[in-house]
GUMARTOR-999352 format. One record per residue (C-alpha): residue number from 0; residue in one letter; x, y, z. Coordinates in Angstrom, 1 decimal. Layout:
@torkol=NUM&margu=A&xx=X&yy=Y&zz=Z
...
! end
This chain:
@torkol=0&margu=X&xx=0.0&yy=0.0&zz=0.0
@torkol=1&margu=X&xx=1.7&yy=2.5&zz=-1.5
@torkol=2&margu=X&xx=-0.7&yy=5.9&zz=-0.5
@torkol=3&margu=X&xx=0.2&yy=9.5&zz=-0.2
@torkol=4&margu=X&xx=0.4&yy=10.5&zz=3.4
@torkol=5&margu=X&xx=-0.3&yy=14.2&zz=4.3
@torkol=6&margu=X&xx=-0.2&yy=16.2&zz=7.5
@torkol=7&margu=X&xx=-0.7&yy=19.5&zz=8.3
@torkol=8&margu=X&xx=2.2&yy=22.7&zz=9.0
@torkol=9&margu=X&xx=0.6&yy=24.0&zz=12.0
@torkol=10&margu=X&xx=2.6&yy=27.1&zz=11.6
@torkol=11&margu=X&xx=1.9&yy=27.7&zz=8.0
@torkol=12&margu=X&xx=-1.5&yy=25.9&zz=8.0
@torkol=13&margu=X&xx=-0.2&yy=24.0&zz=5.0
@torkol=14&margu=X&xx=-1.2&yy=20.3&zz=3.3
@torkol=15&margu=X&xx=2.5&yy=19.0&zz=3.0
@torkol=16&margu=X&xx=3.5&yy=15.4&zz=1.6
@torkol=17&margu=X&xx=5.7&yy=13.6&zz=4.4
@torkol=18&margu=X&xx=8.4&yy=11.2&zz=2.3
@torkol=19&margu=X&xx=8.2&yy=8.1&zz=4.2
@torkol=20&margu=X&xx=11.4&yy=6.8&zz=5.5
@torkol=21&margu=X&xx=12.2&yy=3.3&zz=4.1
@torkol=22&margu=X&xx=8.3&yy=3.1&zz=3.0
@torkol=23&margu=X&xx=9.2&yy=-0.2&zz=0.7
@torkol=24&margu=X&xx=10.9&yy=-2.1&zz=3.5
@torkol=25&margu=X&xx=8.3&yy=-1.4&zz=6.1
@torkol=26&margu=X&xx=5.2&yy=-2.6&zz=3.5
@torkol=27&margu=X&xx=7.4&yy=-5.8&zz=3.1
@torkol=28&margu=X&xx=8.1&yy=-6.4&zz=6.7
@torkol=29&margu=X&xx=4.3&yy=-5.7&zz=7.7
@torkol=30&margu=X&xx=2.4&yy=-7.6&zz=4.7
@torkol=31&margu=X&xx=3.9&yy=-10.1&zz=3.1
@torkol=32&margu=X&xx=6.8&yy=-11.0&zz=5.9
@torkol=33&margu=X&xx=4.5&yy=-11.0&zz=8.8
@torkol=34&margu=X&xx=2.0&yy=-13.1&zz=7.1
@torkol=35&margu=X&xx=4.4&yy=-15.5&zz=5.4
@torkol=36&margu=X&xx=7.5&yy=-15.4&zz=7.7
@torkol=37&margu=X&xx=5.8&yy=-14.8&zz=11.5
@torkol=38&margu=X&xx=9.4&yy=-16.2&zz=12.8
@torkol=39&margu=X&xx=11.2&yy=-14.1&zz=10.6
@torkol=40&margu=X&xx=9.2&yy=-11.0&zz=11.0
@torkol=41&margu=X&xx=9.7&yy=-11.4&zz=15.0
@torkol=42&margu=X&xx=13.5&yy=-11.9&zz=14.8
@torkol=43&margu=X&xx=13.8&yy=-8.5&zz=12.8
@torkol=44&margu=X&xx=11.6&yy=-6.8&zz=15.7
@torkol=45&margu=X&xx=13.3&yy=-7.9&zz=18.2
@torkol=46&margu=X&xx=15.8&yy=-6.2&zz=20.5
@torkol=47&margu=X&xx=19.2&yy=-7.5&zz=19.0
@torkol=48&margu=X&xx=17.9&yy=-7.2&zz=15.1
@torkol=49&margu=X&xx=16.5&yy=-3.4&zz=15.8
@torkol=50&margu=X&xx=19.9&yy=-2.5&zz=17.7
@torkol=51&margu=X&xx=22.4&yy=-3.9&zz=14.7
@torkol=52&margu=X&xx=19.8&yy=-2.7&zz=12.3
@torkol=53&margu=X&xx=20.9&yy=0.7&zz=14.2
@torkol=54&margu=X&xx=24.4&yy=0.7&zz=14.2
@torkol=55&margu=X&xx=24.5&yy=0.1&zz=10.4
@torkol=56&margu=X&xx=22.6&yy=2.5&zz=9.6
@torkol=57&margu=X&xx=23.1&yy=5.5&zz=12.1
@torkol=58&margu=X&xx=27.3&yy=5.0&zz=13.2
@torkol=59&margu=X&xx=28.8&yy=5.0&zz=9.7
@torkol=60&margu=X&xx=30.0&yy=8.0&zz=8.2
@torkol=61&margu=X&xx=28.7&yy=7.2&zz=4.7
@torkol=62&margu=X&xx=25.9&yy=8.6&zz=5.2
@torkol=63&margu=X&xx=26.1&yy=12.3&zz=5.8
@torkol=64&margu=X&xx=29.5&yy=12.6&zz=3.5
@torkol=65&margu=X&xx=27.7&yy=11.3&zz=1.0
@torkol=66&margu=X&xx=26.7&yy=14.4&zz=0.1
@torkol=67&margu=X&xx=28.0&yy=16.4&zz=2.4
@torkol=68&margu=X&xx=27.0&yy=17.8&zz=5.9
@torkol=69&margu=X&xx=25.2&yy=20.8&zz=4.7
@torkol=70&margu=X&xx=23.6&yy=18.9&zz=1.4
@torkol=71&margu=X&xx=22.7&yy=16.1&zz=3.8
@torkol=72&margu=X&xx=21.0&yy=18.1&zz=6.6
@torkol=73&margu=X&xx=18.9&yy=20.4&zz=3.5
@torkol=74&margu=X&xx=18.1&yy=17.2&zz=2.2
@torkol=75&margu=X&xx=16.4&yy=16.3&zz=5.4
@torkol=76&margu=X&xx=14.9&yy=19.4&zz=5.5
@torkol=77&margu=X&xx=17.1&yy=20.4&zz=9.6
@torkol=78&margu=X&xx=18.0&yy=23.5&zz=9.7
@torkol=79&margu=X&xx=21.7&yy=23.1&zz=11.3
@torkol=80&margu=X&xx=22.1&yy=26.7&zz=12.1
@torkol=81&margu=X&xx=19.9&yy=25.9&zz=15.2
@torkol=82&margu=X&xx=22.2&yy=23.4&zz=16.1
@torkol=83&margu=X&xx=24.4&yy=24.0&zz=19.3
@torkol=84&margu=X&xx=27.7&yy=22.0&zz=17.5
@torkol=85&margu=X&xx=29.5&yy=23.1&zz=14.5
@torkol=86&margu=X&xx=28.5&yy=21.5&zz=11.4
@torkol=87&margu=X&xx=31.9&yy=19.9&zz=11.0
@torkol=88&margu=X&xx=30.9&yy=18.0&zz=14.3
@torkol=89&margu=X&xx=28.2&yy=16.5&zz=12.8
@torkol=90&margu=X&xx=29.7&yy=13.9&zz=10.8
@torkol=91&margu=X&xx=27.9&yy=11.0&zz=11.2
@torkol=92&margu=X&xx=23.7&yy=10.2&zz=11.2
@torkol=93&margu=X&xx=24.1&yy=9.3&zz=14.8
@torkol=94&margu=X&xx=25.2&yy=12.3&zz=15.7
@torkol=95&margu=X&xx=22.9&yy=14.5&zz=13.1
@torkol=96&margu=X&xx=19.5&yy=12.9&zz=15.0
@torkol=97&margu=X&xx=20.9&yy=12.9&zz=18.5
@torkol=98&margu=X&xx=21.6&yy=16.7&zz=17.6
@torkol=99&margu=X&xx=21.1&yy=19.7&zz=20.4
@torkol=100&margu=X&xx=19.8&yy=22.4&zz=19.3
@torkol=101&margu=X&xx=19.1&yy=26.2&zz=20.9
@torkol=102&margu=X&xx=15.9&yy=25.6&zz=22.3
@torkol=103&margu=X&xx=15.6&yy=28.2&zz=24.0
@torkol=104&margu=X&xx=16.2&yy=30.7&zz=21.1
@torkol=105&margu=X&xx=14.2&yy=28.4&zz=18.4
@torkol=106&margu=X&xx=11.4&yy=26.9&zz=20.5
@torkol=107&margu=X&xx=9.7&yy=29.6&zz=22.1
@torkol=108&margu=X&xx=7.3&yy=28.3&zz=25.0
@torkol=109&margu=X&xx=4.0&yy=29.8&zz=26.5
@torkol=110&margu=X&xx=4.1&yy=31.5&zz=30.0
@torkol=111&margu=X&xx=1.3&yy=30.6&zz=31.0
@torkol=112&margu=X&xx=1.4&yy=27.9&zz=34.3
@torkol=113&margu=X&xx=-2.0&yy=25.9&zz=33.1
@torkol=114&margu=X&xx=-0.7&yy=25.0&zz=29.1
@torkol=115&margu=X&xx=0.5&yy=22.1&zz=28.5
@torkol=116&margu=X&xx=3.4&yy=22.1&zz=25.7
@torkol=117&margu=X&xx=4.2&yy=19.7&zz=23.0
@torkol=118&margu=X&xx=7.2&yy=17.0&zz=24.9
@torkol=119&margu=X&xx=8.9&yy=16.8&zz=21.0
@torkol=120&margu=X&xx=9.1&yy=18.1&zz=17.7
@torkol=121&margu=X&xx=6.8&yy=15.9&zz=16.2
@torkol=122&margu=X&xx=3.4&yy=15.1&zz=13.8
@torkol=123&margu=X&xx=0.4&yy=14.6&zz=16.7
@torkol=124&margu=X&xx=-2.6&yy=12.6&zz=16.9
@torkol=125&margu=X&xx=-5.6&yy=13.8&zz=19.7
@torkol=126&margu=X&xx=-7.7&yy=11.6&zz=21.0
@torkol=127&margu=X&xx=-10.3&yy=10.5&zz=24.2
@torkol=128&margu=X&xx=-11.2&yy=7.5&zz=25.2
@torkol=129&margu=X&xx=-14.6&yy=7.5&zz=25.6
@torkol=130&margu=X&xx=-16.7&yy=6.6&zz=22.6
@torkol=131&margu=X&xx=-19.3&yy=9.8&zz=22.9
@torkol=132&margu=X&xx=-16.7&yy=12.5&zz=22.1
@torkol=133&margu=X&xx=-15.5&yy=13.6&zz=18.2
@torkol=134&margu=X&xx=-12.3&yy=12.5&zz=19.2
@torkol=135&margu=X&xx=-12.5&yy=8.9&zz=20.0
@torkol=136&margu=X&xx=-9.8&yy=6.7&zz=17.9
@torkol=137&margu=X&xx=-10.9&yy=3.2&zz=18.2
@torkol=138&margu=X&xx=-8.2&yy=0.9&zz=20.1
@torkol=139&margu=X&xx=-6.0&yy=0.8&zz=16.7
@torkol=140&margu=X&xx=-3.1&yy=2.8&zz=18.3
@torkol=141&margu=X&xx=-2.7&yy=1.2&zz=21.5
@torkol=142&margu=X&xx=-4.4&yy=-0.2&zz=24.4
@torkol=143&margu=X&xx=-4.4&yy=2.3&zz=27.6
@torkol=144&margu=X&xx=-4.7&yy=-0.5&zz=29.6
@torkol=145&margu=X&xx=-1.7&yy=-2.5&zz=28.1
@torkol=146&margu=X&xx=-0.1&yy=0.4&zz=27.4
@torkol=147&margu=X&xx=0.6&yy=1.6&zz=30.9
@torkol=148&margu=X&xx=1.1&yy=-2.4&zz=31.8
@torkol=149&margu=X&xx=3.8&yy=-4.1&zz=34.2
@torkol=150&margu=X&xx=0.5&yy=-4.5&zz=37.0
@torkol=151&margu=X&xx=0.0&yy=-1.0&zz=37.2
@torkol=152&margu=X&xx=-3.5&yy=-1.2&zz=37.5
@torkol=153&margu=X&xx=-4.1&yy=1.9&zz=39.8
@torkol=154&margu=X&xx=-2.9&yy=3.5&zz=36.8
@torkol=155&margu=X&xx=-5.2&yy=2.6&zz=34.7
@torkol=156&margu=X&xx=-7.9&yy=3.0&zz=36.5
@torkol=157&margu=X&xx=-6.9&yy=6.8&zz=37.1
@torkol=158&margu=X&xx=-7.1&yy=7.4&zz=33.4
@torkol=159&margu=X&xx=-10.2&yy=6.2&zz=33.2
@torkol=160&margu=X&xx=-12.1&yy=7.6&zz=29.8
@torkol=161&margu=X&xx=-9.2&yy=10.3&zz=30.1
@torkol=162&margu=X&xx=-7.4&yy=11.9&zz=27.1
@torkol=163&margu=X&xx=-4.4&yy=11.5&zz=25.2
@torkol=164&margu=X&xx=-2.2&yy=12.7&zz=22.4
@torkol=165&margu=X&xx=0.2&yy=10.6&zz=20.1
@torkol=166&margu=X&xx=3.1&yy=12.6&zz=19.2
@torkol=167&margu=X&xx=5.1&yy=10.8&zz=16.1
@torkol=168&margu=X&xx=8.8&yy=11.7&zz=15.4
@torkol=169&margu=X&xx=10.2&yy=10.9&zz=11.9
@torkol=170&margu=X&xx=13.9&yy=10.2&zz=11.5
@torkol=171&margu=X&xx=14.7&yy=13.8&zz=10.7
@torkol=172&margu=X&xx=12.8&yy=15.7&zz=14.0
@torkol=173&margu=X&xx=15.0&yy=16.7&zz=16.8
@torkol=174&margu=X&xx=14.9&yy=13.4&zz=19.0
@torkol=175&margu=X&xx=15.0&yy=15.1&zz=22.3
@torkol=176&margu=X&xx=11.9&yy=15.0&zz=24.5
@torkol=177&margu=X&xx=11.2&yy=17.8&zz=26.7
@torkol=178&margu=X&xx=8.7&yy=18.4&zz=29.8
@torkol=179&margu=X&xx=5.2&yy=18.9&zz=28.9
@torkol=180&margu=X&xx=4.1&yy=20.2&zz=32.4
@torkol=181&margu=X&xx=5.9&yy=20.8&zz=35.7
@torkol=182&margu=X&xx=5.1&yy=19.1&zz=39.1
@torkol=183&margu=X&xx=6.1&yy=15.6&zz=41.0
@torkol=184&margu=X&xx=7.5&yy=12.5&zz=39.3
@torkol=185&margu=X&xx=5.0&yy=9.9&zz=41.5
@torkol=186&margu=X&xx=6.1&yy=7.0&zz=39.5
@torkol=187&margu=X&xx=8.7&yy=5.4&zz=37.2
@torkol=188&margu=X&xx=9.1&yy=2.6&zz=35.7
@torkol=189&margu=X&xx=10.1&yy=0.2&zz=32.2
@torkol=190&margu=X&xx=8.2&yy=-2.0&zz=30.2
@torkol=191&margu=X&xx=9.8&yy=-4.6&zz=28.1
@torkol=192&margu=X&xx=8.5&yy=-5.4&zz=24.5
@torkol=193&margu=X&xx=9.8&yy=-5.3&zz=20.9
@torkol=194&margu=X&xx=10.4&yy=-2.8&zz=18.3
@torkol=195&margu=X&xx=7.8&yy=-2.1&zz=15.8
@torkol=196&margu=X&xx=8.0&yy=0.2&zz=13.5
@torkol=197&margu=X&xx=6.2&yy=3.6&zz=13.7
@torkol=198&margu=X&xx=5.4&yy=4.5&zz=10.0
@torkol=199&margu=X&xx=1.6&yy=4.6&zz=9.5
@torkol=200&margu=X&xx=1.7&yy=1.7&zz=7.5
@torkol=201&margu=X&xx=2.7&yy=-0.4&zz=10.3
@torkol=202&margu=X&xx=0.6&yy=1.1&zz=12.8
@torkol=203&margu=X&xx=-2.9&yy=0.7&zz=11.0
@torkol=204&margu=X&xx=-1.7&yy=-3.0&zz=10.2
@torkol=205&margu=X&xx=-1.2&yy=-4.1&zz=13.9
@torkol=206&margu=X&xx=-3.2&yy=-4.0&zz=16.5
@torkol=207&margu=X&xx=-2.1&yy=-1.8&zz=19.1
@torkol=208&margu=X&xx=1.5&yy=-1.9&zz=18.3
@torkol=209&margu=X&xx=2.4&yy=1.2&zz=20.6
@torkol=210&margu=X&xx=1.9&yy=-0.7&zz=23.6
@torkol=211&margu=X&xx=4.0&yy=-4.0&zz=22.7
@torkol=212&margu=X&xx=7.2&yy=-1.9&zz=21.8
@torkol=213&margu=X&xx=9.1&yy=-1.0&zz=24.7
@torkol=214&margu=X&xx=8.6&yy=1.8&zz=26.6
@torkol=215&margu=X&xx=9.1&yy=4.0&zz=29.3
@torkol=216&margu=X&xx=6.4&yy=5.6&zz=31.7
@torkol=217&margu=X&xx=6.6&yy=8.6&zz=33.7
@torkol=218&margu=X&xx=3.6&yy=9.3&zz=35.9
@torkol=219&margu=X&xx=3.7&yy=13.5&zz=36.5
@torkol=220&margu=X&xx=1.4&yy=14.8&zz=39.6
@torkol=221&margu=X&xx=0.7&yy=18.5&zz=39.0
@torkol=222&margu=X&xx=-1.2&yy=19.3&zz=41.3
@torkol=223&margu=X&xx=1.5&yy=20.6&zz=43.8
@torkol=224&margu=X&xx=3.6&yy=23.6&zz=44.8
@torkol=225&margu=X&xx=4.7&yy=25.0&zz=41.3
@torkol=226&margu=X&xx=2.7&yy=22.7&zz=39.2
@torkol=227&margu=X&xx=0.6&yy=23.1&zz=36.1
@torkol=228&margu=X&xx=-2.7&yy=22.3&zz=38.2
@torkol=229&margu=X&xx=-4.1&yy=19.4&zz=35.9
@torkol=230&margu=X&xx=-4.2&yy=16.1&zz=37.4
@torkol=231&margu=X&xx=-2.2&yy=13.6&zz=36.7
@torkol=232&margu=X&xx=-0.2&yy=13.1&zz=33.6
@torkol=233&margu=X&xx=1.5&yy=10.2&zz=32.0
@torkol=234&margu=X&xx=4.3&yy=10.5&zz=29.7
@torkol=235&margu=X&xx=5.2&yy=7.0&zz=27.6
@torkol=236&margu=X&xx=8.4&yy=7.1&zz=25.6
@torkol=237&margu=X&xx=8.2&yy=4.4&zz=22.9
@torkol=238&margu=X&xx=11.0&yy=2.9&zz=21.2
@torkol=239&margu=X&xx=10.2&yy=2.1&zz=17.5
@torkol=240&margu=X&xx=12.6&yy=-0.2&zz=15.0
@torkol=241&margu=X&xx=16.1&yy=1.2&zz=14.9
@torkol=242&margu=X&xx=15.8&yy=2.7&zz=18.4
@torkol=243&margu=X&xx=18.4&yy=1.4&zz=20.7
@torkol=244&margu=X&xx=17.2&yy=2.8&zz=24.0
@torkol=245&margu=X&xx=15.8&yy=6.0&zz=25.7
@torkol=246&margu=X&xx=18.1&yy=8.1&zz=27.3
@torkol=247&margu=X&xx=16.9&yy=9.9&zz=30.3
@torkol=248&margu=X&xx=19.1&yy=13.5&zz=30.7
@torkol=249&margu=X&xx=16.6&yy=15.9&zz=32.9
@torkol=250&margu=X&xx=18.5&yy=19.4&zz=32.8
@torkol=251&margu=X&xx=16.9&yy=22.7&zz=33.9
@torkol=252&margu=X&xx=19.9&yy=24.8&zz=32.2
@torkol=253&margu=X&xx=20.0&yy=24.1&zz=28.7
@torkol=254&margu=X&xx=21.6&yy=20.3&zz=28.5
@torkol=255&margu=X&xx=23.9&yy=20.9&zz=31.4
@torkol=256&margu=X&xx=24.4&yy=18.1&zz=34.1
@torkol=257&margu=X&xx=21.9&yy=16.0&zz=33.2
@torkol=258&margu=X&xx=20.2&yy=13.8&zz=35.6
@torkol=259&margu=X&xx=18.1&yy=10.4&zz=35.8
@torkol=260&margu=X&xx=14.3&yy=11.2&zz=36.4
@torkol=261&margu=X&xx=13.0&yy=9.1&zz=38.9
@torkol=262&margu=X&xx=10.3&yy=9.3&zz=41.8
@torkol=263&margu=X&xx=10.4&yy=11.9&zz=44.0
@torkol=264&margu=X&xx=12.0&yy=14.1&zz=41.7
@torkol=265&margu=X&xx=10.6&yy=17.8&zz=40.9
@torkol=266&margu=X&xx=10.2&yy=18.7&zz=37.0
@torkol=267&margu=X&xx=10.0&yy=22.0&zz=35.3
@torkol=268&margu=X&xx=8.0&yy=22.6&zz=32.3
@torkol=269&margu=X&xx=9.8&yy=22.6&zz=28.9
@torkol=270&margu=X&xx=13.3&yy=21.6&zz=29.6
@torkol=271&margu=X&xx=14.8&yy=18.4&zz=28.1
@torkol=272&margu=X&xx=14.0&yy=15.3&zz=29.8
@torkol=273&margu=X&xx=15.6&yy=12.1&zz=27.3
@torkol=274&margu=X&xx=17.0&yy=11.9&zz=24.4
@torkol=275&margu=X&xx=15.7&yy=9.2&zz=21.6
@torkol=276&margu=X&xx=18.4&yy=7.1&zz=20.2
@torkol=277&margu=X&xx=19.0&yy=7.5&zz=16.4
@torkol=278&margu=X&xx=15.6&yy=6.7&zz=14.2
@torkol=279&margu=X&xx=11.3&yy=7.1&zz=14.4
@torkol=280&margu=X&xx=10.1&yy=7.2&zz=17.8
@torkol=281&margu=X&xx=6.7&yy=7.9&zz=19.6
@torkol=282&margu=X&xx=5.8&yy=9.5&zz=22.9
@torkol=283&margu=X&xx=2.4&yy=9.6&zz=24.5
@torkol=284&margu=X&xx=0.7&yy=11.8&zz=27.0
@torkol=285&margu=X&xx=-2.1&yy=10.8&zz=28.8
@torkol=286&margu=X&xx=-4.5&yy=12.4&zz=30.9
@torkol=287&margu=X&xx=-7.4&yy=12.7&zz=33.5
@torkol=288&margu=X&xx=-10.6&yy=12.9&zz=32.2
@torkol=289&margu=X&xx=-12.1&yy=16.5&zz=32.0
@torkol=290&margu=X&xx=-8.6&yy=17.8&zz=33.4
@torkol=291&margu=X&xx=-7.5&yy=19.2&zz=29.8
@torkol=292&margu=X&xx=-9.1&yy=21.0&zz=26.6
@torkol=293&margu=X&xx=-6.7&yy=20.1&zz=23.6
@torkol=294&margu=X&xx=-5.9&yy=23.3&zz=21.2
@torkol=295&margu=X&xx=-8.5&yy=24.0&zz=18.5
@torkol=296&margu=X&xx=-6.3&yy=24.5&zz=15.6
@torkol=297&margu=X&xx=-5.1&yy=21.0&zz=16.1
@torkol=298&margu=X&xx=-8.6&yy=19.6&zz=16.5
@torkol=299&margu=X&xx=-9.7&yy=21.3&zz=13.3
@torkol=300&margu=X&xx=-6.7&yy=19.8&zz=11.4
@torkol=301&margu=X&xx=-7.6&yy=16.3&zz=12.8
@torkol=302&margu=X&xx=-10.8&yy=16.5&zz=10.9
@torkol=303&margu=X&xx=-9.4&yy=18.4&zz=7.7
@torkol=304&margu=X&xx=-10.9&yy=16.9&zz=4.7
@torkol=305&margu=X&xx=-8.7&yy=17.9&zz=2.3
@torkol=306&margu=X&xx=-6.0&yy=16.2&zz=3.3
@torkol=307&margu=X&xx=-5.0&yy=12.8&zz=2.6
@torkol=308&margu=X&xx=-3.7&yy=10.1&zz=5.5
@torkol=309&margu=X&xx=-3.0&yy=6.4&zz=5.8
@torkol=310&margu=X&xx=-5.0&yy=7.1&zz=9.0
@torkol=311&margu=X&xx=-7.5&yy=8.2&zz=7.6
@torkol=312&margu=X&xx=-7.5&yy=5.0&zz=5.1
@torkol=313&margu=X&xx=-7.5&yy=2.7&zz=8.1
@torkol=314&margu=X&xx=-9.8&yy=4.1&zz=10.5
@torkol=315&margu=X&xx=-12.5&yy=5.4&zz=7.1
@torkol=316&margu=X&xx=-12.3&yy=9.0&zz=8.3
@torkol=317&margu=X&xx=-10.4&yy=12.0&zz=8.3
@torkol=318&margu=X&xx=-7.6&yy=11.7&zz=10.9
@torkol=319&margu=X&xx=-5.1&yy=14.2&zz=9.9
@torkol=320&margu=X&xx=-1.7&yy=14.9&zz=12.1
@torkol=321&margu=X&xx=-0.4&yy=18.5&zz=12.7
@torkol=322&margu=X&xx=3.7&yy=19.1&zz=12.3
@torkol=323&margu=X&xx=4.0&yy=21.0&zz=16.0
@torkol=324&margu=X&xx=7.3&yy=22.2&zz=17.8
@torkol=325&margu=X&xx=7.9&yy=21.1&zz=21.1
@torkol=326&margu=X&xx=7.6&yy=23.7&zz=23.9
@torkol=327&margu=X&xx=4.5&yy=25.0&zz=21.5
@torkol=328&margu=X&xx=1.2&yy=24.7&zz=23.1
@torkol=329&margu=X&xx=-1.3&yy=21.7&zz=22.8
@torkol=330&margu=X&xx=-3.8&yy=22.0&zz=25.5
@torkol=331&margu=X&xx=-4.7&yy=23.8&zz=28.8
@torkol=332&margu=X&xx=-6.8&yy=23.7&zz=32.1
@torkol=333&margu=X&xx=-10.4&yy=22.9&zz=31.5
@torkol=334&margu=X&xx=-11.7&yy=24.9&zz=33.5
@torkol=335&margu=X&xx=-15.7&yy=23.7&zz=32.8
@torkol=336&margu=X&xx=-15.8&yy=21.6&zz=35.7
! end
């Protein structure tokens, strides 16, 4: 299934064409090697085949002198003059995706205490789970419930018909993730699972692949001293095929001294939190039900009929992403109730 898939420029309010990263080679893997091959398809999602599959294609310096530096990063359409390290630093793919960049400069943030702020650069999904609202995505994406797994059923049943927003990061976004609110890490933990890929393709293919990859859940309370005053949030950082592992890097000053996030540990709004290794990647925030009211703009796109998505293909209606900057805003208090 070789479709066009479009999103939308939030900035720009644009219908661009996204040029799916080895498009051919995911169709194979998810159609005819899944069906044909099931043991082959699992030994190329696993854990050892995604990491080699990683280091061929991310370490070498092939790649960006190819072309070039400059020719390699235009190609990708990355600006590099917002990139903290010289170009003549960045002289491998590895280092190109795991890039810093002047965030604070480039990726202006709101001031205001209630917003919540995109965690990436990245094309988003809204959704809620309950089945009465315009925004409910059947359980194609993920299950909740799975999704926030390891016996972690208090949980589960906080977010209980809450709301949630699927942030996808192709190979060429900046692969840091950032805070999306401030207040308390309550709970921290890693899930084991394998490494699906995240083109669209392969999502609307499986069922729920989101929650079988492996991932990493952060479990935010705001509603403390300094906080953004909306409930509880989760953060999931999903691996996808090619990712080695999620870096955690918290720093409050640019990237300086990094630290571990873990319980008990205070976290400001905006400021990197982990770092993607090399590749496509997804991170998810859920939240409490009624606690939030997403951004119109991005609600609007969601349903823009113009446009034309694998989503929409798979789940028969118009279900559009928005490109969005992290530190931009995506949703605030809801202050109805």
């Amino acid at each position: 299934m070789y479709t066009k898939h479009q999103y939308i420029n939030r900035i720009t309010g644009k219908i661009c064409n996204e040029r799916l990263s080895g498009d051919r080679a995911v169709n194979f893997l998810y159609s005819n090697l899944r069906e044909n091959a099931p043991t082959l398809f699992n030994a190329l999602i696993s854990p050892w085949a995604s990491n080699l599959l990683g280091i061929i294609h991310y370490k070498s310096i092939i790649g960006a002198k190819l072309f070039g530096n400059k020719d390699f990063f235009q190609s990708l359409n990355i600006n590099y003059k917002e990139c903290l390290d010289s170009l003549d630093n960045l002289d491998t793919l590895e280092k190109i995706f795991e890039r810093k960049i002047r965030y604070w400069d480039c990726r202006p943030m709101p001031s205001e205490e209630t917003f919540v702020v995109s965690p990436c650069d990245a094309r988003v999904l809204l959704g809620l789970f309950r089945d009465t609202s315009k925004l409910f995505i059947k359980k194609k994406f993920f299950s909740y419930e799975e999704l926030l797994a390891n016996g972690q059923t208090s949980w589960t049943r906080l977010f209980l018909d809450g709301d949630f927003a699927i942030f996808r990061l192709t190979p060429e976004k900046y692969h840091y993730n950032h805070t999306p609110v401030s207040g308390k890490i309550v709970d921290f933990y890693e899930i084991d699972g394998v490494y699906h890929s995240c083109n669209p393709s392969a999502v609307i293919t499986l069922m729920t692949p989101y929650s079988k990859n492996k991932r990493i859940v952060t479990i935010i309370d705001t509603n403390v001293a300094g906080g953004s005053n909306i409930g509880i949030v989760a953060m999931v950082e999903i691996v996808a095929l090619a990712i080695g592992k999620i870096i955690q890097c918290y720093s409050e000053t640019e990237y300086k001294d990094p630290l571990p996030a873990k319980k008990g540990m205070f976290i400001n709004k905006g400021v990197p939190k982990s770092l993607y290794r090399p590749g496509s990647s997804t991170t998810v925030l859920i939240f409490q039900k009624n606690m939030i009211k997403f951004a119109e703009d991005l609600i609007l796109n969601m349903h823009n009929k113009y446009a034309e998505s694998r989503f929409s293909i798979g789940f028969k209606r118009p279900l559009i992403e928005s490109d969005v900057n992290v530190r931009s805003y995506i949703a605030t208090q809801n202050n109805s109730f």
